[in-house]
LUMZA-64997 format. One line per 3 residues: number of its first residue (from 1); for each residue x, y, z of C-alpha. Coordinates in nm, 3 decimals, decimal comma. Layout:
residues N
NUM = X/Y/Z  ...
END
This chain:
residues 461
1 = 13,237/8,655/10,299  13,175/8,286/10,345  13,048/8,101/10,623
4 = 12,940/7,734/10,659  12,695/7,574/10,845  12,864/7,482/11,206
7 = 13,151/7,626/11,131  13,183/7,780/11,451  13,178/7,448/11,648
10 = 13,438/7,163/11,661  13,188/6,867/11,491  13,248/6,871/11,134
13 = 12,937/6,985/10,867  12,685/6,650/10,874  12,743/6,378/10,589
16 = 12,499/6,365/10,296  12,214/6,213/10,439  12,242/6,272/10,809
19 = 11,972/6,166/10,951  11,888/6,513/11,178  11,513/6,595/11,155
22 = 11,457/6,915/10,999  11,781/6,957/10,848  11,856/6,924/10,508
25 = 12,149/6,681/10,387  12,481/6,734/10,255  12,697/7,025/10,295
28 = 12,603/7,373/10,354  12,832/7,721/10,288  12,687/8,111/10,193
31 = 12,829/8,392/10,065  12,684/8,731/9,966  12,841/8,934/9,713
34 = 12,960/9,310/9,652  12,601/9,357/9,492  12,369/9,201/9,812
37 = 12,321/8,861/9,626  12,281/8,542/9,882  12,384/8,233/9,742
40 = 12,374/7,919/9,930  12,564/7,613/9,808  12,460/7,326/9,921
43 = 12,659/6,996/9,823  12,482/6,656/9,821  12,646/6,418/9,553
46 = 12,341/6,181/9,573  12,297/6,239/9,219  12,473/6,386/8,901
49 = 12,216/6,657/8,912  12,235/7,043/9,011  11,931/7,233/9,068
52 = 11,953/7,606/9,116  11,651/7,791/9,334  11,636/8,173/9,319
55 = 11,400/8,302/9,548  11,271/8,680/9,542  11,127/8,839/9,869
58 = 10,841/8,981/9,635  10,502/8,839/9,640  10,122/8,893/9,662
61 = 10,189/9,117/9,980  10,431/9,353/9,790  10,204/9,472/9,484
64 = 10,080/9,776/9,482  9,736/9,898/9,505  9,493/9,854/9,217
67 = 9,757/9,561/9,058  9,659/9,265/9,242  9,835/8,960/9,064
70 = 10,155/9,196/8,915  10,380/8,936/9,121  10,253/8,634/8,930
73 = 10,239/8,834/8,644  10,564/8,911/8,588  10,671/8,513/8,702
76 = 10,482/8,486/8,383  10,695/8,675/8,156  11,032/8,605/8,337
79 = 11,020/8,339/8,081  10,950/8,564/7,768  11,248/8,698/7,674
82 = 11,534/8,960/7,821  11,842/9,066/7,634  12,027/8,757/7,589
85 = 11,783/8,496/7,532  11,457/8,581/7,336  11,100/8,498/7,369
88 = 11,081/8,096/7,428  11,475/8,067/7,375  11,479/7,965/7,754
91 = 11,253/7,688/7,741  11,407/7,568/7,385  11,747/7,582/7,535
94 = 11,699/7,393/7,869  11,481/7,098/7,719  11,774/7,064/7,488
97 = 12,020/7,017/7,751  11,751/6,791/7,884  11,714/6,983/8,152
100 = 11,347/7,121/8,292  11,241/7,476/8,484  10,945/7,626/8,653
103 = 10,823/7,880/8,824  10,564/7,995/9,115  10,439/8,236/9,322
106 = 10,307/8,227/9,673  10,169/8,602/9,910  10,538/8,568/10,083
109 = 10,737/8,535/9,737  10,842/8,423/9,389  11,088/8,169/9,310
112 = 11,242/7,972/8,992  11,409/7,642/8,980  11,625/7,481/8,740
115 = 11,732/7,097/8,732  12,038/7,001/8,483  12,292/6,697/8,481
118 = 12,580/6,850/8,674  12,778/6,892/8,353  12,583/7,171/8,219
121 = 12,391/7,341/8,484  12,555/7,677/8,446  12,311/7,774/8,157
124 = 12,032/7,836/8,463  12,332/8,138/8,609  12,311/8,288/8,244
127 = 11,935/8,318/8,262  11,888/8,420/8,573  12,152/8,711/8,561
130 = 12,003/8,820/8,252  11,617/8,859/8,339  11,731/9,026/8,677
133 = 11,918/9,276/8,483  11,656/9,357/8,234  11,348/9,161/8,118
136 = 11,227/9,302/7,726  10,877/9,250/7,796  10,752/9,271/7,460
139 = 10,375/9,446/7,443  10,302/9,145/7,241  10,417/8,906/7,495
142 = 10,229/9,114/7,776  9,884/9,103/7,628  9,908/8,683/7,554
145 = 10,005/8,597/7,903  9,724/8,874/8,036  9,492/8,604/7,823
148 = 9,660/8,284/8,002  9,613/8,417/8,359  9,285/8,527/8,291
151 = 9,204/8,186/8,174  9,397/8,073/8,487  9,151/8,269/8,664
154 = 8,858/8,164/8,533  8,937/7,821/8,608  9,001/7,880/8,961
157 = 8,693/8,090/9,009  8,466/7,708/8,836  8,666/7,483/9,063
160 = 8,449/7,499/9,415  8,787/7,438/9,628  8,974/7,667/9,508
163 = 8,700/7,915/9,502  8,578/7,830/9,813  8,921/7,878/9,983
166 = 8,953/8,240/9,783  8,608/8,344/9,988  8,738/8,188/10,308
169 = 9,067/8,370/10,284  8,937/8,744/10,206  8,671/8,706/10,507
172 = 8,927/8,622/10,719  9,216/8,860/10,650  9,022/9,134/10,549
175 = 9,235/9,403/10,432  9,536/9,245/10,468  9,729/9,119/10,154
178 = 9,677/8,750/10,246  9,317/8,857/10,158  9,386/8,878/9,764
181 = 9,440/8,612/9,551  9,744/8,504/9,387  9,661/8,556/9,057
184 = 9,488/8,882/9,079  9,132/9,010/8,956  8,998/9,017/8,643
187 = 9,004/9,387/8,675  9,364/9,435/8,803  9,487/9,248/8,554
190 = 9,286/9,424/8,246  9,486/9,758/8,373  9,838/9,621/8,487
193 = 10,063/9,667/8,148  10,417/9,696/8,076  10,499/10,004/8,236
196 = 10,318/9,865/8,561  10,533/9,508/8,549  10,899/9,692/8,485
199 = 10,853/9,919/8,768  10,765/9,597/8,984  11,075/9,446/8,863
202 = 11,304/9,711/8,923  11,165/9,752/9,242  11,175/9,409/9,341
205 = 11,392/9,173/9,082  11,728/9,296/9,265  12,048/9,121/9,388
208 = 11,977/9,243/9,760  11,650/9,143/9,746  11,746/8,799/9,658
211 = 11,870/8,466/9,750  12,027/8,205/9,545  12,079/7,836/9,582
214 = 12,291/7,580/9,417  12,216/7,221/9,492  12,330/6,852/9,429
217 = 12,644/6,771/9,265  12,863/7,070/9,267  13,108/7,265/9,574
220 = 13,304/7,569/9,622  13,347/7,614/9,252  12,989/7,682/9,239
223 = 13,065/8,041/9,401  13,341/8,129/9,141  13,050/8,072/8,872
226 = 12,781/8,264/9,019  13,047/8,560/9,080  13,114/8,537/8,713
229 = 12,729/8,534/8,597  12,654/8,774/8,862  12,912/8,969/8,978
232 = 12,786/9,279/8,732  12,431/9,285/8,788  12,372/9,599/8,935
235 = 12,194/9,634/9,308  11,890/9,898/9,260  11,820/10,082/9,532
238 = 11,421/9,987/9,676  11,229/10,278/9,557  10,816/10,241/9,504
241 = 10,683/10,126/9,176  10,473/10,326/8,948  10,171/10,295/9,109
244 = 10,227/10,357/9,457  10,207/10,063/9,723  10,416/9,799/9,887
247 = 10,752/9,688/9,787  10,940/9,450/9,882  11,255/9,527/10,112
250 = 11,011/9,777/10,320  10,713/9,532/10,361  10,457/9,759/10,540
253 = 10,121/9,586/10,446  9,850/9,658/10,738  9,854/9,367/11,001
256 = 9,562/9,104/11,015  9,380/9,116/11,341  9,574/8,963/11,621
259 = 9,556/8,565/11,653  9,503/8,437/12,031  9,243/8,395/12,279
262 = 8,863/8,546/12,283  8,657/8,327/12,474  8,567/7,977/12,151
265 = 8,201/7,996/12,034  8,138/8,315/12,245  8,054/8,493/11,937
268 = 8,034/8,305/11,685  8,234/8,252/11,352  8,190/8,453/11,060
271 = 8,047/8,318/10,780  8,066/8,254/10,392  7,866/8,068/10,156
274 = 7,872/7,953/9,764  7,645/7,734/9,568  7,887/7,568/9,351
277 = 7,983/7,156/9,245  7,747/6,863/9,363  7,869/6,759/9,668
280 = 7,865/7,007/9,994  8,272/7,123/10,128  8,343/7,258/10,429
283 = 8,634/7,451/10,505  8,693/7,643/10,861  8,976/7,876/10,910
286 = 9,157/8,032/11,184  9,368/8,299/11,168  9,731/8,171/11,372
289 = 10,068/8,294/11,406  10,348/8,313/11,175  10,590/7,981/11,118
292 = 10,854/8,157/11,292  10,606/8,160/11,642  10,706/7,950/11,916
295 = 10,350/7,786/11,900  10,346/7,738/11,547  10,546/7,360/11,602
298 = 10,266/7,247/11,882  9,972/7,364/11,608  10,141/7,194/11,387
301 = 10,118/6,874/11,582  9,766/6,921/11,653  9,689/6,949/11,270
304 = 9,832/6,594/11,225  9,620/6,466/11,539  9,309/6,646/11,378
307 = 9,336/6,540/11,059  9,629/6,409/10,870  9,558/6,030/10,772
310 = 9,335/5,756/10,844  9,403/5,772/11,226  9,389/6,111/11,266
313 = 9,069/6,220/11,442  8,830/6,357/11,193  8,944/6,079/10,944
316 = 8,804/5,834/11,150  8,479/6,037/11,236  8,346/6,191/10,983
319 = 8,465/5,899/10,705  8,515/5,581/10,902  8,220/5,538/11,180
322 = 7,973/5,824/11,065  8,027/5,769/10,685  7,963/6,152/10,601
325 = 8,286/6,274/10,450  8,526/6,113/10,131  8,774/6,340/10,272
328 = 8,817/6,511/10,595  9,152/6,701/10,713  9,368/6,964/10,888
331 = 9,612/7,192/10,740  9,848/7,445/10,919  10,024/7,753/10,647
334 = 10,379/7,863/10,683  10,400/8,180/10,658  10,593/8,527/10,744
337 = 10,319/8,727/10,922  10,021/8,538/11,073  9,898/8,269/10,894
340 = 9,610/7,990/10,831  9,504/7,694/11,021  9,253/7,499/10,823
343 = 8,987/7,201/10,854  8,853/7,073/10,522  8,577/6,807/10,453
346 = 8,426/6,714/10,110  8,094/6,531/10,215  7,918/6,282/10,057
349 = 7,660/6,326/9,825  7,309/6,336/10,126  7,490/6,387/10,401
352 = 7,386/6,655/10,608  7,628/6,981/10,662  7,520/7,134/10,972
355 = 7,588/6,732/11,121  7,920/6,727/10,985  8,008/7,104/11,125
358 = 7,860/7,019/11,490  8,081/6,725/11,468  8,378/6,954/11,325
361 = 8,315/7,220/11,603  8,296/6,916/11,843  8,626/6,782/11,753
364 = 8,810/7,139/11,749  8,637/7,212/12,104  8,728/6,871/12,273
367 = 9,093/7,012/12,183  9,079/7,359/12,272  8,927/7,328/12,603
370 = 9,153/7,044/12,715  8,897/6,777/12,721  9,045/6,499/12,473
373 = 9,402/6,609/12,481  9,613/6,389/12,267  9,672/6,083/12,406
376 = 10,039/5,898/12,382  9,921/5,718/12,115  9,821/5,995/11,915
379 = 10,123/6,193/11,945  10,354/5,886/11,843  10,160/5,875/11,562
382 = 10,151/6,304/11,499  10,543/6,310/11,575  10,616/5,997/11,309
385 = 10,439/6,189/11,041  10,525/6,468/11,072  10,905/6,374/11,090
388 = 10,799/6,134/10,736  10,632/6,397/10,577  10,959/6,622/10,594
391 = 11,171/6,308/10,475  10,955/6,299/10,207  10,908/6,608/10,121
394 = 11,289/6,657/10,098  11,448/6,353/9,918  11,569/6,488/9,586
397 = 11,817/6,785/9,512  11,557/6,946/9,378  11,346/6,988/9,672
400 = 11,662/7,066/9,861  11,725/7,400/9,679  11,372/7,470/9,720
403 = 11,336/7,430/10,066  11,690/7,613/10,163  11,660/7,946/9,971
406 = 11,281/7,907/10,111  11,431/7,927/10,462  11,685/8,176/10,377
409 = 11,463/8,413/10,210  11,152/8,435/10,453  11,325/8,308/10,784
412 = 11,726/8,129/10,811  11,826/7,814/10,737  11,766/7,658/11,083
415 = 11,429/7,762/11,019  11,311/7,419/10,958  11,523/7,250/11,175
418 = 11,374/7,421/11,485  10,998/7,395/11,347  11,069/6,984/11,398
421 = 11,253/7,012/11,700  10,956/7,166/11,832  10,755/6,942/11,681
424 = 10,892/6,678/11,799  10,894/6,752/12,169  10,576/6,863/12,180
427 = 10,315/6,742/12,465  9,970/6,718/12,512  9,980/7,003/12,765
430 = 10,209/7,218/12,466  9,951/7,101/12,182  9,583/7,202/12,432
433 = 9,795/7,491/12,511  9,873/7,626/12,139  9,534/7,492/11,994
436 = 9,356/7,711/12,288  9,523/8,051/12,254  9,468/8,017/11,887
439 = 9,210/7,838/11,751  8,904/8,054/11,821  8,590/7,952/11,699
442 = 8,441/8,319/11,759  8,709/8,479/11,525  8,666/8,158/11,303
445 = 8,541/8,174/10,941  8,315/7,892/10,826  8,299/7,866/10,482
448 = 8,038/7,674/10,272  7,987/7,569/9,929  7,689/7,384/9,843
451 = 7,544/7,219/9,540  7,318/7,424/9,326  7,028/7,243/9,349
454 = 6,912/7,068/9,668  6,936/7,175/10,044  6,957/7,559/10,165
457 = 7,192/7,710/10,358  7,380/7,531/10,672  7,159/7,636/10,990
460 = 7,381/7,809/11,208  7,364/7,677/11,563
END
């Protein structure tokens, strides 16, 4: 059955390119078919381009035990051959329609995009339906793309960001799956074969455990062609994998800790430390609620107050006047189950860490307890970038599809649109309010990673 966005009310569906915050442009109607498929057509004739988004609810929280990295895995060899289109036939066959594709994976779940001149776009429904029904997963295949991702890994584990964040993230989840890394261990991967990636897929690759999206230049015909490519795929009933664990459909992954108040600084953040790059980095986390919280838009706010631009507040400390930081910012994760609220600072090469994480804890304190709320100023500014970031962030077709089966498959599509809305009514008394019950230095981790050679750990205060 169909339904369209505001159908319901009297006001017809907004024009391409309405100008409501948070809501994505164009035209918007679903459908789900006899099988449990989603699809979401969403018509915007901006361009003679159609991008198609499928998003599966499996991701780094779903694998199970002992396969770490089987979700980002198997995005691997989604592109490696199935019954209709062999090994590298479905990159040869979109670059020669000129088209592109891609793929990624995230802890919440796995999606793949294809963009193709509106004329020809209905090759991406023919690969799609195919590799959900059955993927061949050739032995061969299997054991080359075990050798990428390890090399994937290992160039993760010599970058001191991304291996910095990896430490941050396991110390402060803990058992939970937004501990693990995407990509898996060395060790998971060296046991996770074929057998282990088709029972993921048949557990997880199925029509009810999907979403699909069709974007750009294209309307109710759209649904007639994913019925046809479709139509037969077969719904599989969620049932556990080989190796026992999560699945997705019956998410039951153990909880983090519960986010919210515990007295800031009463006893102190936990820790991590690496000795990695030549410059010191800085990264402390906080453990916050999911994106669909009613908090989550006020924290949001006071990430773009803390550090998002020039203006923002640790911009102008810790780079501007006190010269100790190329790079100093806030970041805020939107996520399913309780997510991450971040500060980051690269410092320059001399500067001294535990000056530039007094002056970090300073900054996050003078929030918390109310005692620099955000002046008018500063939530003019927080509200017009956050409301230009989204513009941004959602100007082409393709980034359309993206962020509409994203909404549909983790929350609905008014998702965003309320996140802004919230956002952008926000006050100071909403932000102190949020940043308080949340942002808990005691249950904080601070995470280090230091040069090699030079200074020793960060005295802790």
């Amino acid at each position: 059955m169909r339904r369209r966005r505001g159908e319901s009310k009297a006001a017809a569906p907004p024009a391409v390119g309405a100008g409501v915050p948070g809501r994505l442009p164009g035209e918007v109607a679903e459908a789900r078919l006899a099988n449990g498929l989603h699809v979401c057509v969403l018509t915007n004739r901006q361009a003679p381009i159609v991008t198609s988004a499928l998003w599966y609810r499996a991701g780094t929280r779903d694998e199970p035990a002992g396969h770490g990295g089987i979700a980002h895995f198997l995005e691997h060899m989604m592109f490696k051959g199935s019954a209709r289109f062999a090994g590298g036939e479905i990159d040869r066959r979109t670059q020669a329609l000129g088209g592109d594709n891609n793929a990624f994976t995230s802890h919440d779940a796995t999606a793949y995009h294809f963009n193709f001149a509106a004329d020809r776009w209905r090759l991406a429904l023919a690969i799609e339906a195919d590799r959900m029904a059955g993927l061949a997963l050739d032995p061969a295949e299997v054991e080359s793309e075990r050798r990428v991702i390890l090399e994937e890994i290992a160039m993760y584990e010599a970058e001191p960001w991304d291996a910095l964040e990896e430490r941050v993230l396991a110390a402060l989840f803990g058992a939970h799956p937004y501990a693990r890394p995407v990509l898996g261990t060395r060790g998971e991967l060296l046991v996770t074969g074929g057998a282990d990636l088709a029972a993921f897929h048949a557990a997880a690759y199925r029509p009810s455990n999907a979403v699909l999206v069709v974007a750009g230049d294209v309307g109710e015909e759209a649904f007639a062609a994913v019925e046809e490519a479709f139509g037969e795929v077969a719904d599989r009933p969620a049932g556990e994998p080989a190796a026992a664990g999560t699945i997705a459909g019956s998410r039951t992954a153990a909880a983090p800790p519960a986010t919210g108040p515990s007295g800031v600084g009463q006893r102190g953040p936990q820790r991590v430390e690496q000795r990695m790059g030549e410059v010191p980095r800085l990264m402390v986390a906080f453990r916050v609620p999911p994106a669909s919280h009613a908090d989550h838009a006020a924290l949001r706010i006071a990430s773009v107050v803390l550090g998002s631009g020039r203006a923002s507040r640790l911009q102008r400390l810790l780079v501007d006047e006190e010269e100790l930081c190329s790079l100093a910012s806030a970041d805020l994760s939107e996520s399913v189950e309780p997510g991450t609220f971040t500060v980051s600072c690269e410092l320059v090469s001399g500067a001294d860490p535990a000056r530039v994480e007094a002056l970090v804890v300073g900054e996050l304190a003078a929030l918390v307890f109310g005692e620099r709320p955000p002046s008018a100023a500063e939530l003019e500014r927080a509200r017009r970038v956050t409301a230009a970031d989204w513009v941004f962030g959602h100007e082409k077709v393709h980034q359309q599809a993206l962020a509409a089966g994203f909404a549909l498959a983790l929350f609905d599509l008014g998702h965003s649109e309320r996140e802004m809305a919230g956002a952008l009514a926000a006050g100071a008394e909403d932000v102190v309010a949020a940043a308080a019950r949340h942002l808990d230095l005691g249950a904080a981790v601070v995470g280090w990673s230091l040069p090699r050679q030079g200074r020793g750990a960060v005295d802790e205060a």
